[in-house]
N, C-alpha and C positions, 0 to 999 in steps of 0.2 A: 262196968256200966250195964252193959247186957254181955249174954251168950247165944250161941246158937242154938239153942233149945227155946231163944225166944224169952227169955228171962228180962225183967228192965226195972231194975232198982227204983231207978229215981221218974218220981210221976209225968215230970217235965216232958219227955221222949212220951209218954207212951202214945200210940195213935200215929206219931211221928215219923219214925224209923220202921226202915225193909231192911233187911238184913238177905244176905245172898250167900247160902250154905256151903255153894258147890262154887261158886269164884271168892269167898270171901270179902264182897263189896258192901256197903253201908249207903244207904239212904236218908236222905235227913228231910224232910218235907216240912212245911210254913219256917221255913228255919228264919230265925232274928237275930240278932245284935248279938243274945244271952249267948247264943249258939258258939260265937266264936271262941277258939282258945285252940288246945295242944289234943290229937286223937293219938293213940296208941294202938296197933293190932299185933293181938296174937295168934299163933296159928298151930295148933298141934297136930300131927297125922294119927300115931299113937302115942298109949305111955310111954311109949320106950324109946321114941322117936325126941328129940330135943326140939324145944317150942323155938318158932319163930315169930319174934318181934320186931315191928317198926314202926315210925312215928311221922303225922306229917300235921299241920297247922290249917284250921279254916280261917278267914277274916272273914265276917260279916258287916256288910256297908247299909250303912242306913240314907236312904237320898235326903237331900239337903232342902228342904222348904223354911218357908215365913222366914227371911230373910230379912231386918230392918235396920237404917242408917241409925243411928240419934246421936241428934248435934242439941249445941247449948238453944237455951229457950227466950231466954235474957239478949235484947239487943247487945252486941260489940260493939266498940269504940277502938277505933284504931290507935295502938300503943297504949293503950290501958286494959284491954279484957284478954283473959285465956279461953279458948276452946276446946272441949273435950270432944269428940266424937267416938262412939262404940257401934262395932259392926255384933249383931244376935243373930242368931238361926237355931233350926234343929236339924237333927241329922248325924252325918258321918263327918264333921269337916276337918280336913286334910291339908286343905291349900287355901290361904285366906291374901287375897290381894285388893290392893289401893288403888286408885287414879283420882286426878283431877283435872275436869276439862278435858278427858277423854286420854289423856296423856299418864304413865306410872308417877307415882306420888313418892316421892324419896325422902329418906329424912335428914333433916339440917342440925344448925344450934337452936330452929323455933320448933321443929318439925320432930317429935318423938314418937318413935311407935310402942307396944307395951312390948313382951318376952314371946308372947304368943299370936301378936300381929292384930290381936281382934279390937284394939284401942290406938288413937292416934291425940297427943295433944302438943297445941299449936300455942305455944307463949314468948310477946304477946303477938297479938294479931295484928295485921298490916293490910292496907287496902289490896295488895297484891296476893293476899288469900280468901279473896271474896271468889267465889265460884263454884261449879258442882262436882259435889265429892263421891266416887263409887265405891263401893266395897265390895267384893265376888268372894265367896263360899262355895268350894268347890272340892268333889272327889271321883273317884275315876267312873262313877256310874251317873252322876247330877253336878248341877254349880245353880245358883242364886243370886240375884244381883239388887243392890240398895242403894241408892242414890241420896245427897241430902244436899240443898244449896246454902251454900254462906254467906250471908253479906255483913263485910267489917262496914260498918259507918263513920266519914271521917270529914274534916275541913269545917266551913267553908274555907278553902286556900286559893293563892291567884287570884285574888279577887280586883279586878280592874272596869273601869268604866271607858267606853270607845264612843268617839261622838265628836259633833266641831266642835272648836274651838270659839271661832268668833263667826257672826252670822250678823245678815240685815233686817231690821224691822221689817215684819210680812212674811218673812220666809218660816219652814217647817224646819224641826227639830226635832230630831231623834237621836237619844241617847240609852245605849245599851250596859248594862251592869251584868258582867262575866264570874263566876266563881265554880273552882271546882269542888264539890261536895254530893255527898250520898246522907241522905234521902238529897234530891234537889234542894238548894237553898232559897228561904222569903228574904224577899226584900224589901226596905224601908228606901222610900225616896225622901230628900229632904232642903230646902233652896234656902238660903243662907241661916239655915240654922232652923226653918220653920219645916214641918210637916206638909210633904204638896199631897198624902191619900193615894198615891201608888204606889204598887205593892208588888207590881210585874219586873221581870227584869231589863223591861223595854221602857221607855219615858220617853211620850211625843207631844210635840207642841205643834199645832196645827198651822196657827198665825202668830208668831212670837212676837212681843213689845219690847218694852225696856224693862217692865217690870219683871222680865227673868232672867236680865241679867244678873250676875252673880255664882256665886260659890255652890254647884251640887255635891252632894252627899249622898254615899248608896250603903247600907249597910244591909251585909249580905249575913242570915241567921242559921243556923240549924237547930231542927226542933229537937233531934235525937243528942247530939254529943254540947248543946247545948251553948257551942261558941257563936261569937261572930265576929265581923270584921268590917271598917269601916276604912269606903277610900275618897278622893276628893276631884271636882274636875271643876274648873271652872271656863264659864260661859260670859264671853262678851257678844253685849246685842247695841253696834251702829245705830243712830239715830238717823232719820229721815230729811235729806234737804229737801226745803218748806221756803216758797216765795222769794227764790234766788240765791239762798245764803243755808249755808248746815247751820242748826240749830244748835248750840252748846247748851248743854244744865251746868248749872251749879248747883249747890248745896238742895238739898232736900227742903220744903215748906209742909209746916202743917197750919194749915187756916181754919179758922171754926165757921161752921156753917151752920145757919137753922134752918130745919126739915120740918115742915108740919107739927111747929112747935117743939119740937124736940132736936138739940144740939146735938150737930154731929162733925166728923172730920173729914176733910179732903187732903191726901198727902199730896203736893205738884210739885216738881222743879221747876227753878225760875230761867228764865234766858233774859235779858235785856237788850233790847237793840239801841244805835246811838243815841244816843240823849244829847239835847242843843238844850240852851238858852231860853227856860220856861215852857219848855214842852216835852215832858218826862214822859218817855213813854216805855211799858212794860210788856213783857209778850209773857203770859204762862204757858211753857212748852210742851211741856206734856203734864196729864192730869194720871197723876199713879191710879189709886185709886180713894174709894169714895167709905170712911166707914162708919157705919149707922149703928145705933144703940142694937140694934134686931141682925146685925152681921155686916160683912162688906161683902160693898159692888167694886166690882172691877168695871171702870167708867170704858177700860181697853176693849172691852167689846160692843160697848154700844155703836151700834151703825156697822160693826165690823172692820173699821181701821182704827190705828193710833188716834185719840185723843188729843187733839191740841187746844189751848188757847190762842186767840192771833189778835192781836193789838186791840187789850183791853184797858183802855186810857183811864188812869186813877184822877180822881176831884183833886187837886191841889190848893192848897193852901198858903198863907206867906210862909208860916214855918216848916215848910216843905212835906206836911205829914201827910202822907197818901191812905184814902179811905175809903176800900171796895166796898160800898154799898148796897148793892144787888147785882149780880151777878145770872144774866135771863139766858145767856146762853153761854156755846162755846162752839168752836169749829174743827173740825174736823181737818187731819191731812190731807183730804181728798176737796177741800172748799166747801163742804158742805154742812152746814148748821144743823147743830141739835141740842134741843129746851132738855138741862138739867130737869125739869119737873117730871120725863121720862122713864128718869132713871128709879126705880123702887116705886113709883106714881105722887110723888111727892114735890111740892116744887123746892127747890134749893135756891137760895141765898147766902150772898156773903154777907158777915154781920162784924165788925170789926177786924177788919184784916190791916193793921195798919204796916207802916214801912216809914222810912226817911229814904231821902235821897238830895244829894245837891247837883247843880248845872255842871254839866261837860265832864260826868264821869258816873262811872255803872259803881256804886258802892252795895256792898251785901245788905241783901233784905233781910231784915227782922219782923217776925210776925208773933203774934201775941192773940 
């Protein structure tokens, strides 16, 4: 390569190397990477003198920068996707180590590393490798460090609704819909079958009636893995004792009503109290509600308590046919009267709401 006379073959060195006549030592100055490999020295006193030789080995380390995680880019779905992660840098790297969640990163049957440590794939993924993954690049002069977070998206699973059971007319209710999923799961609320417009996991009822009792429905969605799940909880709602006596319903009515010339309906349960000997008398229990060609009123909140009827004496006739003719009010649980023409600003009438019935017994209404 050179001699002592200062001689240097190879352009590389030149400018580089001090050379030390009188101890035979070498200097290597901006030395790099190139640099490393096997040095040889000889050493002659004279001709006639036999050379000595020996050999010793440089490593040149290069420090380790831009060090970067990269994980997949594609949302996961837990038990359907694989994750590839690759640890890059430049440098001298030596020792290439894992963690997650701050802990060493081992490998499993999901959990493979590559031959030379700098790749790790995870097949498939599971909610329990969502977390932050390090990778360290590292040798005996510098180290590097990359971080990348995972999150497998998975469920909605568990999905339960907690909430009463059975509750009194008036009272609040709250009902909570539970589900474990990543992103968070939407939810659909749904009352026997109809859409109630909430979408939170919470469902409250301020002042319940009758008209919510029945069968809830929650289904809990995810946007990402695209499932859901649907669970059931049903809600009994007590009727209100009203003028000495608990009120019974029976079967469900629908009556037609004209509004401001336009036919509409009112859905009510009917109660009967006793009935004697030419004097039929009817009580409309509660008034569901009220629905108009333009939408329904819930009659349950006008005045703010339960909606009753209370002893709305039908016209009777020999052939016992009963004939609500107008219909100017109704009263209230609380005694207190309020003009259907409040509701929507229309006035309400009944217009053919007929019934049979005979003496000394409560036979089922029919309405038409």
């Amino acid at each position: 390569m050179f001699d002592s006379v200062g001689v240097f073959p190879d352009p590389v060195y030149r400018d580089r190397v001090r050379l030390d006549n009188h101890t035979g030592s070498l200097e290597l100055l901006n030395v790099a990477v190139s640099d490393s490999g096997e040095y040889t020295v000889t050493i002659t006193k004279t001709l006639n003198d036999p050379a000595l030789t020996d050999k010793t080995t440089l490593r040149v380390i290069e420090r380790i920068s831009g060090v970067v995680l990269i994980g997949p880019a594609q949302p996961l779905i837990e038990d359907q996707s694989s994750a590839n992660l690759t640890c890059e840098g430049t440098g001298s790297i030596i020792t290439t180590e894992w963690m997650k969640d701050g802990q060493p990163l081992s490998p499993s049957n999901s959990i493979i590393f590559s031959a030379d440590l700098r790749s790790v794939s995870i097949s498939p993924v599971m909610r329990s490798d969502s977390g932050e993954y390090q990778c360290r690049l590292s040798n005996p002069v510098s180290s590097d460090t990359a971080t990348y977070t995972m999150t497998v998206n998975y469920g909605p699973g568990n999905v339960a609704i907690s909430g009463q059971n059975e509750v009194e007319v008036g009272s609040k209710v709250t009902l909570t819909c539970s589900a474990e999923s990543t992103p968070p799961a939407s939810f659909i609320w749904m009352l026997n079958g109809r859409e109630t417009g909430e979408t939170t996991a919470s469902y409250s009822i301020e002042k319940i009636n009758s008209t919510h009792s029945g069968n809830y429905t929650c289904t809990a969605w995810n946007s990402v893995t695209s499932l859901n799940t649907t669970v059931h909880h049903h809600l009994t709602v007590n009727g209100s004792v009203s003028g000495g006596r608990e009120e019974i319903f029976s079967g469900g009515v629908i009556a037609g009503v004209i509004s401001g010339g336009i036919i509409v309906l009112v859905t009510v349960s009917v109660a009967s109290d006793q009935q004697t000997e030419g004097d039929t008398e009817l009580t409309y229990a509660d008034v569901r509600h009220l629905q108009k060609t333009s939408g329904e009123v819930d009659l349950g909140t006008v005045g703010g308590d339960s909606s009753v009827y209370e002893s709305m004496r039908p016209i009777q006739n020999s052939q016992q046919e009963l004939t609500y003719a107008d219909v100017r009010h109704f009263q209230k649980a609380s005694r207190r009267q309020e003009q259907l023409e409040n509701v929507g600003g229309d006035t309400s009438v009944y217009s053919e709401v007929t019934g049979t019935s005979t003496a000394n017994q409560t036979p089922p209404q029919t309405f038409y």
